[in-house]
N, C-alpha and C positions, 0 to 999 in steps of 0.2 A: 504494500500500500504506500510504502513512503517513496519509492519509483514515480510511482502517479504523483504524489503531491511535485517530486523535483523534477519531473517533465514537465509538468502544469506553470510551475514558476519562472523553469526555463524560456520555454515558448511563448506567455507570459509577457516576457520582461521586452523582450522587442517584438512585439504580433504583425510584424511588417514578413519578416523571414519565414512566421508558418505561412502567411495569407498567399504567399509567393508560389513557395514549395506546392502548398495542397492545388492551385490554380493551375501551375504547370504538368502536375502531374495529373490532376482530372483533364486537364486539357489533353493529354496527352495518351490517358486512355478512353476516352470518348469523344474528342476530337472535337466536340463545342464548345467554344468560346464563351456561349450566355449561361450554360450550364457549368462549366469551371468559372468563372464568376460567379455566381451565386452560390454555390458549393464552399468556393473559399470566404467569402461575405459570411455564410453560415456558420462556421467552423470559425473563423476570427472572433465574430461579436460576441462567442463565450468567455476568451482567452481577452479581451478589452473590457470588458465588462469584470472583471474580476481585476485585472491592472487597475484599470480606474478607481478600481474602488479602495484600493490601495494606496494609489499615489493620492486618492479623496484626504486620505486617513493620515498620509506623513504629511502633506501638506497643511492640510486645517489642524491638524492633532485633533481629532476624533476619530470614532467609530461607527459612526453614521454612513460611510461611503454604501457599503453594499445596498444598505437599507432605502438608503436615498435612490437610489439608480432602479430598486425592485418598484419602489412606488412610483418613480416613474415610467416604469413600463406598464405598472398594472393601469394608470392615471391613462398614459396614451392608448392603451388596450380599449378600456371605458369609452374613451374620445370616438377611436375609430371604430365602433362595433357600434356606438351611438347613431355616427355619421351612416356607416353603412344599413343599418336599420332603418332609418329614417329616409331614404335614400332608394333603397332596394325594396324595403319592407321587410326583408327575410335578413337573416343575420347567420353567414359561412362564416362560424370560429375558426375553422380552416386558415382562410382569406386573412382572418384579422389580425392572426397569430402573427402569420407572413409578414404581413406589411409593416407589424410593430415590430418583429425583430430584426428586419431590413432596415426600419429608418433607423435603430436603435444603433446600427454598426457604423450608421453617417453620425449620429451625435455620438457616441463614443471615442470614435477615431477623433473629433474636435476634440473631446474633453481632456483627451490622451496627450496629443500635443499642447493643449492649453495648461492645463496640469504639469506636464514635464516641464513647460516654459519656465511655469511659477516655483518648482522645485528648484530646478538650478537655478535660476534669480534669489531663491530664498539663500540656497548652497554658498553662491558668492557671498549674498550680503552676510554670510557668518565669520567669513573669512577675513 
C-alpha cells in the first residue's frame, strides 16, 4: 500500500509528465487524438486535485484544501444538473459527472500554477 501512496505523490508533484505519458500512449494504442485527450484530462484531474489540495494547505497553512475543492465540485455538480434539468427536462448524471470533472481539470491546472506561483513567492520572501 505505501507503493501507491509514493507513486500517487510522485506523479502528483509535477501532473504535467503523467498527462503527457498517458496521452501518448492512449494515443498510440488507439490512434485518436480526442480520445487520448480526454483519457489523459481524466486521469490528471485526480492527481491535480489532490496536489492542489496540498499546495491549498502549505500555502494558506490549513487543512481545508481537499475539503474546499470536494465542495466545489459537488457546488458545480448542483449548478450543472440544475442547468441541465431545466434545460433538457431530464437530468443524464452521466453527462453531468462528465462535464464537472472536465471543467474541474481547467480550474485545477489554474489553481496548480496559481498556487505554485504563491509558494515560491512565499519560499523567497522567507529567505
Amino acid at each position: 500500500m505505501q507503493w501507491l501512496v509514493k507513486a500517487y505523490a510522485f506523479l502528483a508533484a509535477v501532473p504535467i509528465i503523467p498527462f503527457f505519458i498517458i496521452y501518448f500512449s492512449a494515443k498510440a494504442a488507439t490512434g485518436n487524438k480526442k480520445k487520448a485527450f480526454r483519457l489523459a484530462m481524466d486521469i490528471t484531474t485526480a492527481l491535480l486535485i489532490g496536489c492542489v489540495a496540498v499546495l491549498f494547505d502549505m500555502v494558506f497553512k490549513s487543512s481545508f484544501g481537499i475539503f474546499g475543492i470536494l465542495l466545489l465540485l459537488l457546488i458545480g455538480g448542483g449548478l450543472m444538473g440544475n442547468l441541465q434539468h431545466r434545460t433538457k427536462g431530464v437530468l443524464d448524471l452521466k453527462r453531468v459527472t462528465r462535464a464537472v470533472w472536465r471543467l474541474s481539470f481547467f480550474m485545477m491546472s489554474a489553481m496548480y500554477i496559481l498556487l505554485m506561483l504563491i509558494g515560491i513567492g512565499q519560499s523567497f520572501a522567507r529567505v
